[in-house]
Biotite code that builds the C-alpha atoms (Angstrom):
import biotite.structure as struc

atoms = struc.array([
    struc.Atom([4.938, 24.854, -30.297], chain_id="A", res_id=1, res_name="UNK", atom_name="CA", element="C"),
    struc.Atom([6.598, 27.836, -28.997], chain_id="A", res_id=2, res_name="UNK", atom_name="CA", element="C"),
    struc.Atom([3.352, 29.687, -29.096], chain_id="A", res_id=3, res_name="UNK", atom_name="CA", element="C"),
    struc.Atom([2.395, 26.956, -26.732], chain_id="A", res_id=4, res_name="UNK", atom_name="CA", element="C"),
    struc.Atom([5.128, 27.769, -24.489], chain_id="A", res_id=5, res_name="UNK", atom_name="CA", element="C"),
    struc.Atom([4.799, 31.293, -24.755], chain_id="A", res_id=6, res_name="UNK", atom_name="CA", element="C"),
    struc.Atom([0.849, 30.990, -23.789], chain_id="A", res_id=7, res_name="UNK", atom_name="CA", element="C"),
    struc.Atom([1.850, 28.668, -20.499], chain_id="A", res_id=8, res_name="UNK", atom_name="CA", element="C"),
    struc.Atom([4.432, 30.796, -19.857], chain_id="A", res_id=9, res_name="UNK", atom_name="CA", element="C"),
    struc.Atom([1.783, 34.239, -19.835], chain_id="A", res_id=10, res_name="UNK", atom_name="CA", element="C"),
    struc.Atom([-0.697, 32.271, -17.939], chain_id="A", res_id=11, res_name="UNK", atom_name="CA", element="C"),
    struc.Atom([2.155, 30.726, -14.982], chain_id="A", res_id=12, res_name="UNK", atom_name="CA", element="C"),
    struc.Atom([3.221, 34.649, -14.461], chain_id="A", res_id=13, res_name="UNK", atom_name="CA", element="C"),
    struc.Atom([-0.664, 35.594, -14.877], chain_id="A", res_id=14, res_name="UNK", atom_name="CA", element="C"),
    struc.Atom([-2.421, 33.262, -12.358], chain_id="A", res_id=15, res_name="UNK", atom_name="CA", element="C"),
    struc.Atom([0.569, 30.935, -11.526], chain_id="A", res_id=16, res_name="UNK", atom_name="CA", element="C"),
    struc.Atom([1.067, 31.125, -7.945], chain_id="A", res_id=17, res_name="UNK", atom_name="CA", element="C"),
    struc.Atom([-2.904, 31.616, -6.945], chain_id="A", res_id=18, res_name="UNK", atom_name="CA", element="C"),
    struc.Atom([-4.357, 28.642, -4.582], chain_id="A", res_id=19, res_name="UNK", atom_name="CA", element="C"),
    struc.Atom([-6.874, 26.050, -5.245], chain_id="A", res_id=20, res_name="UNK", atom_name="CA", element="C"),
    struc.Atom([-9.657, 26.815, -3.029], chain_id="A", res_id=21, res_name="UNK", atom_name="CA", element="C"),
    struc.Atom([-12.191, 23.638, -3.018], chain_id="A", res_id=22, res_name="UNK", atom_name="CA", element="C"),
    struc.Atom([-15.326, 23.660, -0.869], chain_id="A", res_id=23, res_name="UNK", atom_name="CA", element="C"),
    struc.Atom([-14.527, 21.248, 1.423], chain_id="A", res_id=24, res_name="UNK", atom_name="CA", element="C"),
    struc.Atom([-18.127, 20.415, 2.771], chain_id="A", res_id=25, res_name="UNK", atom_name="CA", element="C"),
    struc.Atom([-19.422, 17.810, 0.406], chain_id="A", res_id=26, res_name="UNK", atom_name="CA", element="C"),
    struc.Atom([-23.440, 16.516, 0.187], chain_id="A", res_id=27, res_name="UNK", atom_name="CA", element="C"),
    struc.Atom([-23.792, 13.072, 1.182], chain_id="A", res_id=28, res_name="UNK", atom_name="CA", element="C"),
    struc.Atom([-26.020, 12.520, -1.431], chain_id="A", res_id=29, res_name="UNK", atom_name="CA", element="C"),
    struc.Atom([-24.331, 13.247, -4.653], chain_id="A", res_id=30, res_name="UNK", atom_name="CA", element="C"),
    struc.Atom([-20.876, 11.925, -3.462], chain_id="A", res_id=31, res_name="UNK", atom_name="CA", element="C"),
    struc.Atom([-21.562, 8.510, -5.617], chain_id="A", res_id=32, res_name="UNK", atom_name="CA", element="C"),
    struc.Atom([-21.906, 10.309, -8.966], chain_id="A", res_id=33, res_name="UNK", atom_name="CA", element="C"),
    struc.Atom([-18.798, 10.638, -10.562], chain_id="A", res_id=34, res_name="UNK", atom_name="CA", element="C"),
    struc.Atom([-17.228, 7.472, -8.141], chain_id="A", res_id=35, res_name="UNK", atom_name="CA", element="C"),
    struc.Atom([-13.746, 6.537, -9.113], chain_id="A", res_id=36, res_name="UNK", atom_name="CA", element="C"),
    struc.Atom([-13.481, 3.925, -11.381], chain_id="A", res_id=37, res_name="UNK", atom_name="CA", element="C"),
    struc.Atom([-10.310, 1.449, -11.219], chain_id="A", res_id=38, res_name="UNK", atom_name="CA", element="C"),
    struc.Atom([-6.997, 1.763, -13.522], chain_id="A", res_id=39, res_name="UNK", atom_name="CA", element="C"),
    struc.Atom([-7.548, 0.769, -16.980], chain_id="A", res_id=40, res_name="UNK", atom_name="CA", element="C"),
    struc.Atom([-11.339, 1.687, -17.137], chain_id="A", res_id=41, res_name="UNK", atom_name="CA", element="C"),
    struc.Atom([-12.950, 4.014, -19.016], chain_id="A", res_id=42, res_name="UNK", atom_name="CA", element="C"),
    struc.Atom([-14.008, 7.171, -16.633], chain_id="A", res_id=43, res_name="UNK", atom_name="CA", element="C"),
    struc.Atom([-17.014, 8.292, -17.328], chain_id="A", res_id=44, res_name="UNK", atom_name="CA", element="C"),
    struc.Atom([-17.723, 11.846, -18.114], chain_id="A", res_id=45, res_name="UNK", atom_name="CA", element="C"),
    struc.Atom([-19.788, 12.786, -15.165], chain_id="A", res_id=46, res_name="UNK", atom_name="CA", element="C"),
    struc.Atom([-20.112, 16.099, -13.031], chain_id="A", res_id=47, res_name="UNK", atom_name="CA", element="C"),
    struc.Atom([-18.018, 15.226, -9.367], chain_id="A", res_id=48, res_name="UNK", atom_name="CA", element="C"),
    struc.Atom([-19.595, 16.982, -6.529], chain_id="A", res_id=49, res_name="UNK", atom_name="CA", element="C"),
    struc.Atom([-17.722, 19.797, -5.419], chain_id="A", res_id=50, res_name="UNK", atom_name="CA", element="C"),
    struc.Atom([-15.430, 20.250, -9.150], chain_id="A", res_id=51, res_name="UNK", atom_name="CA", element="C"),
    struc.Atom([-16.653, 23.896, -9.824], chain_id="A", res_id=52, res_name="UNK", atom_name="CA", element="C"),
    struc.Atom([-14.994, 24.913, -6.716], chain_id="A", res_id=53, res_name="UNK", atom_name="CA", element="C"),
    struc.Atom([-11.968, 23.895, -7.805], chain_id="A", res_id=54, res_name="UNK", atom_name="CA", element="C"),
    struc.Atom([-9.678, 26.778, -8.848], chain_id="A", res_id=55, res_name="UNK", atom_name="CA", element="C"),
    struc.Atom([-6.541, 25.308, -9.865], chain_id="A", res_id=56, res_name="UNK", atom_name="CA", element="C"),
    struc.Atom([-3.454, 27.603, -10.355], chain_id="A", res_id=57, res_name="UNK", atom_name="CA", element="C"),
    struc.Atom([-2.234, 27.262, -14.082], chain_id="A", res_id=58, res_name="UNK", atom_name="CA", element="C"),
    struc.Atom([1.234, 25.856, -12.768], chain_id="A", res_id=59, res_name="UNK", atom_name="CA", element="C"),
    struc.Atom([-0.780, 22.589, -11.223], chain_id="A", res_id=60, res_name="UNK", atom_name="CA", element="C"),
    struc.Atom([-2.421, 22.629, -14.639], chain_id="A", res_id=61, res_name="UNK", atom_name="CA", element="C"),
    struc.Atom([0.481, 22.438, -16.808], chain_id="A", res_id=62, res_name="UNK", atom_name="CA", element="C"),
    struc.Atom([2.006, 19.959, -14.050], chain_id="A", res_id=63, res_name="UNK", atom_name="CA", element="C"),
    struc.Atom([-0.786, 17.734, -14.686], chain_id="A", res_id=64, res_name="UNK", atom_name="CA", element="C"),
    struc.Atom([-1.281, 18.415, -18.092], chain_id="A", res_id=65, res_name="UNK", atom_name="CA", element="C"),
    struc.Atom([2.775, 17.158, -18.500], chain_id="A", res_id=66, res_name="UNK", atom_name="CA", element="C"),
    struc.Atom([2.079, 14.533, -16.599], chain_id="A", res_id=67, res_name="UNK", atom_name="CA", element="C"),
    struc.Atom([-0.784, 13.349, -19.155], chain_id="A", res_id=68, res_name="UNK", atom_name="CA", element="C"),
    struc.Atom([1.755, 14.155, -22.030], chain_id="A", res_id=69, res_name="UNK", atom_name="CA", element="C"),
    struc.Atom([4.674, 11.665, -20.633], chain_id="A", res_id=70, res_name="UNK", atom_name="CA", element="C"),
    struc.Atom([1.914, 9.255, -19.579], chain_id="A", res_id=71, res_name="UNK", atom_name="CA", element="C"),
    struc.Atom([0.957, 9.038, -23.194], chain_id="A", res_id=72, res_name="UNK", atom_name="CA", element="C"),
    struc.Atom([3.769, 9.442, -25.555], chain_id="A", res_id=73, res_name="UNK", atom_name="CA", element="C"),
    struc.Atom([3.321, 13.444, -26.171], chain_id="A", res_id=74, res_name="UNK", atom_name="CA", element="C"),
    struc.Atom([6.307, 16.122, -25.548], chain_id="A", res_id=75, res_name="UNK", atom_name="CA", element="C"),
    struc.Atom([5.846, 18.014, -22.247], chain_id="A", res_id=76, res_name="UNK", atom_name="CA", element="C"),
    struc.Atom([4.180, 21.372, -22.986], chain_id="A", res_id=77, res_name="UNK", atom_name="CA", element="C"),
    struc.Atom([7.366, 23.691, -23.581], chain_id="A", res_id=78, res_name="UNK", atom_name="CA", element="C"),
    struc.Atom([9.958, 21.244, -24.404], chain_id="A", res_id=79, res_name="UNK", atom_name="CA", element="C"),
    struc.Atom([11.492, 22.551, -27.695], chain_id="A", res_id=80, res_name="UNK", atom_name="CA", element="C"),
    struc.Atom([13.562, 19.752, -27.777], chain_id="A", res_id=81, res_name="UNK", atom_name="CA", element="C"),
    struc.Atom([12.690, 18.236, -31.573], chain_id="A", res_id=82, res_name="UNK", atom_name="CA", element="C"),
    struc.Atom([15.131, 14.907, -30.748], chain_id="A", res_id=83, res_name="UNK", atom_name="CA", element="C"),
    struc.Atom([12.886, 13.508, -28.637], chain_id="A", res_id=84, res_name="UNK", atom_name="CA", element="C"),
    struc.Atom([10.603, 12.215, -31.019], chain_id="A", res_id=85, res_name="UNK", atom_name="CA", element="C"),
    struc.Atom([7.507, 12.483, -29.243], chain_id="A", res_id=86, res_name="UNK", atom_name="CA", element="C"),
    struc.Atom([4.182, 13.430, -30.499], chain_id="A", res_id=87, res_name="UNK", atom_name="CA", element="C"),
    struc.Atom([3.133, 17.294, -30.478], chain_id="A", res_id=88, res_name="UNK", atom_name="CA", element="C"),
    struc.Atom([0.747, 17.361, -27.136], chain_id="A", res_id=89, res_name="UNK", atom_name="CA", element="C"),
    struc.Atom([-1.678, 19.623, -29.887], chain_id="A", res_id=90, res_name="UNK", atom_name="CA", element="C"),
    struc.Atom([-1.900, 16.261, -32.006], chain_id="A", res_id=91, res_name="UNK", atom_name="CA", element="C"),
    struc.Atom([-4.686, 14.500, -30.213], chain_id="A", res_id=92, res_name="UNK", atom_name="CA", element="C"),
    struc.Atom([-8.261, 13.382, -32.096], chain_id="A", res_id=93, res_name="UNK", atom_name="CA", element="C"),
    struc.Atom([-11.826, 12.776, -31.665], chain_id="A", res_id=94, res_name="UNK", atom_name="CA", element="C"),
    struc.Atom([-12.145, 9.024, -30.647], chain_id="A", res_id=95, res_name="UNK", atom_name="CA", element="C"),
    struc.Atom([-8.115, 9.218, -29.492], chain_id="A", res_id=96, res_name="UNK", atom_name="CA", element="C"),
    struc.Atom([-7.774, 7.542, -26.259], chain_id="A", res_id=97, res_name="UNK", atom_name="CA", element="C"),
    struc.Atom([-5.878, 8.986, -23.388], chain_id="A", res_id=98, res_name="UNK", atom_name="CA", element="C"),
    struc.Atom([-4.452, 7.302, -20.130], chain_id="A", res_id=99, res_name="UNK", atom_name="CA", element="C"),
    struc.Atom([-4.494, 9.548, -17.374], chain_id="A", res_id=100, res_name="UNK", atom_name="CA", element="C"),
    struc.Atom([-2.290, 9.820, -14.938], chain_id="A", res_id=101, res_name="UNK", atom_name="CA", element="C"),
    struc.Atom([-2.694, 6.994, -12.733], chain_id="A", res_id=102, res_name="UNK", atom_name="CA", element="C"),
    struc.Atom([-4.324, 4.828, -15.805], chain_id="A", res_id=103, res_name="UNK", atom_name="CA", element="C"),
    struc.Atom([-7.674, 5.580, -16.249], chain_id="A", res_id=104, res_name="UNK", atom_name="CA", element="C"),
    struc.Atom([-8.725, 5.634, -19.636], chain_id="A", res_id=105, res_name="UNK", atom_name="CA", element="C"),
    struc.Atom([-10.384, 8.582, -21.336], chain_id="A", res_id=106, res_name="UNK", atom_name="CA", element="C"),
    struc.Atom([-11.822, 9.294, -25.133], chain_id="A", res_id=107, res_name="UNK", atom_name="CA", element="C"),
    struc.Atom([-10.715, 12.273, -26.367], chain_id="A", res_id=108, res_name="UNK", atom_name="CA", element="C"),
    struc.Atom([-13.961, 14.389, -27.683], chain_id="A", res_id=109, res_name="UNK", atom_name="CA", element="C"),
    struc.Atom([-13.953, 16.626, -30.890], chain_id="A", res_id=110, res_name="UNK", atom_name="CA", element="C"),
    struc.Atom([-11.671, 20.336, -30.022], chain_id="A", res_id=111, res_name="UNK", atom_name="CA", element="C"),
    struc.Atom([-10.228, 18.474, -27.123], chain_id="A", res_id=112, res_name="UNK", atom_name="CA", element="C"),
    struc.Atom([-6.893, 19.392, -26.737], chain_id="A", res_id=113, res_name="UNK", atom_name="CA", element="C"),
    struc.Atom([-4.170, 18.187, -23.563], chain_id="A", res_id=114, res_name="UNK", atom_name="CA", element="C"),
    struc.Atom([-4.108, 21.339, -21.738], chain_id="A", res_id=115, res_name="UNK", atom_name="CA", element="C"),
    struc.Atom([-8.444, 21.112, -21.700], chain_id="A", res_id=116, res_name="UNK", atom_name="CA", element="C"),
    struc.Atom([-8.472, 18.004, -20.928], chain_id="A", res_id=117, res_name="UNK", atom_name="CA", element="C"),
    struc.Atom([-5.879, 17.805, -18.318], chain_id="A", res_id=118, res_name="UNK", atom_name="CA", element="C"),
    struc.Atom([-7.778, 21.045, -16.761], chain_id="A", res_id=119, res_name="UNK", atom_name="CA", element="C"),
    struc.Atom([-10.821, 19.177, -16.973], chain_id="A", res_id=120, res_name="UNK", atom_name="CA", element="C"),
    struc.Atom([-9.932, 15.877, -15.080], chain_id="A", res_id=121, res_name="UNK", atom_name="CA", element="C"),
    struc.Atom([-7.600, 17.849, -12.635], chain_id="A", res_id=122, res_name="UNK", atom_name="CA", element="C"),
    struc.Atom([-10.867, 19.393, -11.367], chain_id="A", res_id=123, res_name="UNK", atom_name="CA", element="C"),
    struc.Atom([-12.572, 16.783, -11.097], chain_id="A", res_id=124, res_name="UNK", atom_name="CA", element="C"),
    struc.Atom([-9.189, 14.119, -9.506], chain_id="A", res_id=125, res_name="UNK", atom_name="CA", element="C"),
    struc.Atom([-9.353, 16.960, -6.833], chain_id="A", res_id=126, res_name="UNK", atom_name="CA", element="C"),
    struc.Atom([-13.209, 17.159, -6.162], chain_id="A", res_id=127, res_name="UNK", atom_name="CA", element="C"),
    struc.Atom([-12.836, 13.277, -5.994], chain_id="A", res_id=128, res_name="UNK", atom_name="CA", element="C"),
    struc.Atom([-9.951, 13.259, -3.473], chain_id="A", res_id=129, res_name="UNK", atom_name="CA", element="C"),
    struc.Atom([-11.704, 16.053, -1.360], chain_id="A", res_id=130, res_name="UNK", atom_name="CA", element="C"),
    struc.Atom([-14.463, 13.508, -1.774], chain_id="A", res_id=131, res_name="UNK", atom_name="CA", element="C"),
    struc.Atom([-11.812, 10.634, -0.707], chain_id="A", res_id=132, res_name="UNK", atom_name="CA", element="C"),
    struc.Atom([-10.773, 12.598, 1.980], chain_id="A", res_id=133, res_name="UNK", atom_name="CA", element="C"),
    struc.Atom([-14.033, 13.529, 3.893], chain_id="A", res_id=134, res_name="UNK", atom_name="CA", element="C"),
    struc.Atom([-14.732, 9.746, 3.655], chain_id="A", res_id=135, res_name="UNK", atom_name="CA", element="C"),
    struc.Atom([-10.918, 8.950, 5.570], chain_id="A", res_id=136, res_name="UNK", atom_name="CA", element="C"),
    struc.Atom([-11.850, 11.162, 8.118], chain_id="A", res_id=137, res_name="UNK", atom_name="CA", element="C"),
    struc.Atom([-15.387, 9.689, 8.642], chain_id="A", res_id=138, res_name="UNK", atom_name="CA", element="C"),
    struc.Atom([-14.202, 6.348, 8.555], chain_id="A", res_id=139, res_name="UNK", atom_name="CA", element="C"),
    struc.Atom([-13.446, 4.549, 12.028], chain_id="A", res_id=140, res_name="UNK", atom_name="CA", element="C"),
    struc.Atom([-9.431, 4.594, 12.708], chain_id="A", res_id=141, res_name="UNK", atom_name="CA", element="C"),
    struc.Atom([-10.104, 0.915, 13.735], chain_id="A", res_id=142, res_name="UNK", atom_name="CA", element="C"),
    struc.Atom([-11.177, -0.033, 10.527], chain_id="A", res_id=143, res_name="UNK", atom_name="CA", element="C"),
    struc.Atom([-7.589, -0.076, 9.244], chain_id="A", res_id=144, res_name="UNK", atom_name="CA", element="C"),
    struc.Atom([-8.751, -1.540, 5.940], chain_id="A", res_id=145, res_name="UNK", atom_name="CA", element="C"),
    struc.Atom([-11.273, 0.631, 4.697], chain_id="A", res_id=146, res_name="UNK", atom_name="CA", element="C"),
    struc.Atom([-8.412, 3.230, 6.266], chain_id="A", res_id=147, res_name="UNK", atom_name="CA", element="C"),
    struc.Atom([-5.819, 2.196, 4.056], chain_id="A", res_id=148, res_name="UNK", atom_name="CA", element="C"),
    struc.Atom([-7.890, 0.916, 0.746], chain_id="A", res_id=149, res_name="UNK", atom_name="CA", element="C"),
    struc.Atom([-9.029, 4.989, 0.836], chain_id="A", res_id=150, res_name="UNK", atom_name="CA", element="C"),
    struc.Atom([-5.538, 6.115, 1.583], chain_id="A", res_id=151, res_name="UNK", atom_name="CA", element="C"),
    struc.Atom([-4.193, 3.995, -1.552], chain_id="A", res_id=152, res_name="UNK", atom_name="CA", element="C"),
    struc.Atom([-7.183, 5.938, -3.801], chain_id="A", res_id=153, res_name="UNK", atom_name="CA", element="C"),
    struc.Atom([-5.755, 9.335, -2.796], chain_id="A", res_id=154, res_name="UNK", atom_name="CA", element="C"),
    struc.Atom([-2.155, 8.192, -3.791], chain_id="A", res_id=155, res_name="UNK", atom_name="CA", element="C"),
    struc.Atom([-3.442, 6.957, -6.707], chain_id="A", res_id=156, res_name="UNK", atom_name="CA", element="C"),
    struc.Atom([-4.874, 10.413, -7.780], chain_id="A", res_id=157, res_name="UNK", atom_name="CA", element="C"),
    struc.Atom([-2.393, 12.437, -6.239], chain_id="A", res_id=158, res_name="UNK", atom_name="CA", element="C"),
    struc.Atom([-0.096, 13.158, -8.865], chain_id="A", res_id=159, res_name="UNK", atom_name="CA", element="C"),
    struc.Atom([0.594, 16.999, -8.627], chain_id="A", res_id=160, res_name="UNK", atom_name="CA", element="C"),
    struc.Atom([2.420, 18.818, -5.546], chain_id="A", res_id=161, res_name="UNK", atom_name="CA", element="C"),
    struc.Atom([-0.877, 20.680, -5.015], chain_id="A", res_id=162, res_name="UNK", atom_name="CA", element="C"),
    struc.Atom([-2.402, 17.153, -4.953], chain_id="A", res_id=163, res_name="UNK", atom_name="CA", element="C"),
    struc.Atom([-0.643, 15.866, -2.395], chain_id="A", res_id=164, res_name="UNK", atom_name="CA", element="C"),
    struc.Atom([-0.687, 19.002, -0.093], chain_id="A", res_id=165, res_name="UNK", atom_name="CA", element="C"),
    struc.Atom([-4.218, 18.335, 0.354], chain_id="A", res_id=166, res_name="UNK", atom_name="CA", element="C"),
    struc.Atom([-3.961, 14.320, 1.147], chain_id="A", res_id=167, res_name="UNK", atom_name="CA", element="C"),
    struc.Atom([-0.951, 15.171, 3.749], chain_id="A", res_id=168, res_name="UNK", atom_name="CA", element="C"),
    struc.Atom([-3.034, 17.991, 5.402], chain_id="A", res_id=169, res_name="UNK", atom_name="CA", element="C"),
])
């Protein structure tokens, strides 16, 4: 565990601080792979348009990645505190199913660990509210519905500071 700590530690004063740059022009025709399934669901494994831009600082990472810990019973990454009972974060198994953070449901594969996966689906919860985003913008501001039913999907994914930078831009 403290190797853990001592690893996010390195990589926050490594890379820490750098910004996510995401592409923010997105092809109308691969925006529906990858769509945004509803809480409780299993998300599918699929490439979002526009997630290898994504260049996440390690500190949103480990945000996130705590954020899947809590969600799921696991200790935070870095909490050395052994009274809490909670399940080592480097515990997880093939077949294991995780909750992410706003309740999507994910199988964990074989060498899947928190910090991967969190990395993983952070790049691809931003590529999908980028996605989310282009489509607010687009959409007619009299259409308050389809306004606010696409606002409530960016909350939903927007559970890191980084996160919600980009929906309050």
């Amino acid at each position: 565990m403290i190797c853990i700590l001592l690893l996010a530690l390195y990589l926050v004063w490594q890379w820490g601080w750098v910004s996510i740059r995401t592409n923010h022009r997105s092809d109308p025709g691969t925006e529906e792979r990858g769509e945004l399934v509803e809480p409780g669901e299993i998300q599918a494994d699929e490439t979002v348009p526009g997630e290898d831009n994504i260049r996440p600082s390690n500190r949103e990472i480990l945000l996130y990645t705590n954020e899947l810990a809590r969600r799921n019973g696991f200790q935070a990454l870095g909490d050395l505190n052994l009274a809490t009972q909670l399940k080592n974060p480097d515990l997880v198994f093939p077949g294991d199913i995780l909750r992410l953070p706003d309740n999507r449901v994910v199988r964990i594969e074989p060498q899947g660990y928190i910090w991967d996966i969190a990395r993983q689906h952070y790049k691809k919860d931003r590529a999908r509210l980028v996605i989310l985003k282009n489509r607010y913008s687009q959409t007619d501001p009299g259409n308050v519905t389809e306004r606010s039913r696409l606002r409530a999907m960016m909350m939903r994914l927007a559970v890191t500071p980084g996160m919600l930078d980009l929906v309050e831009e």
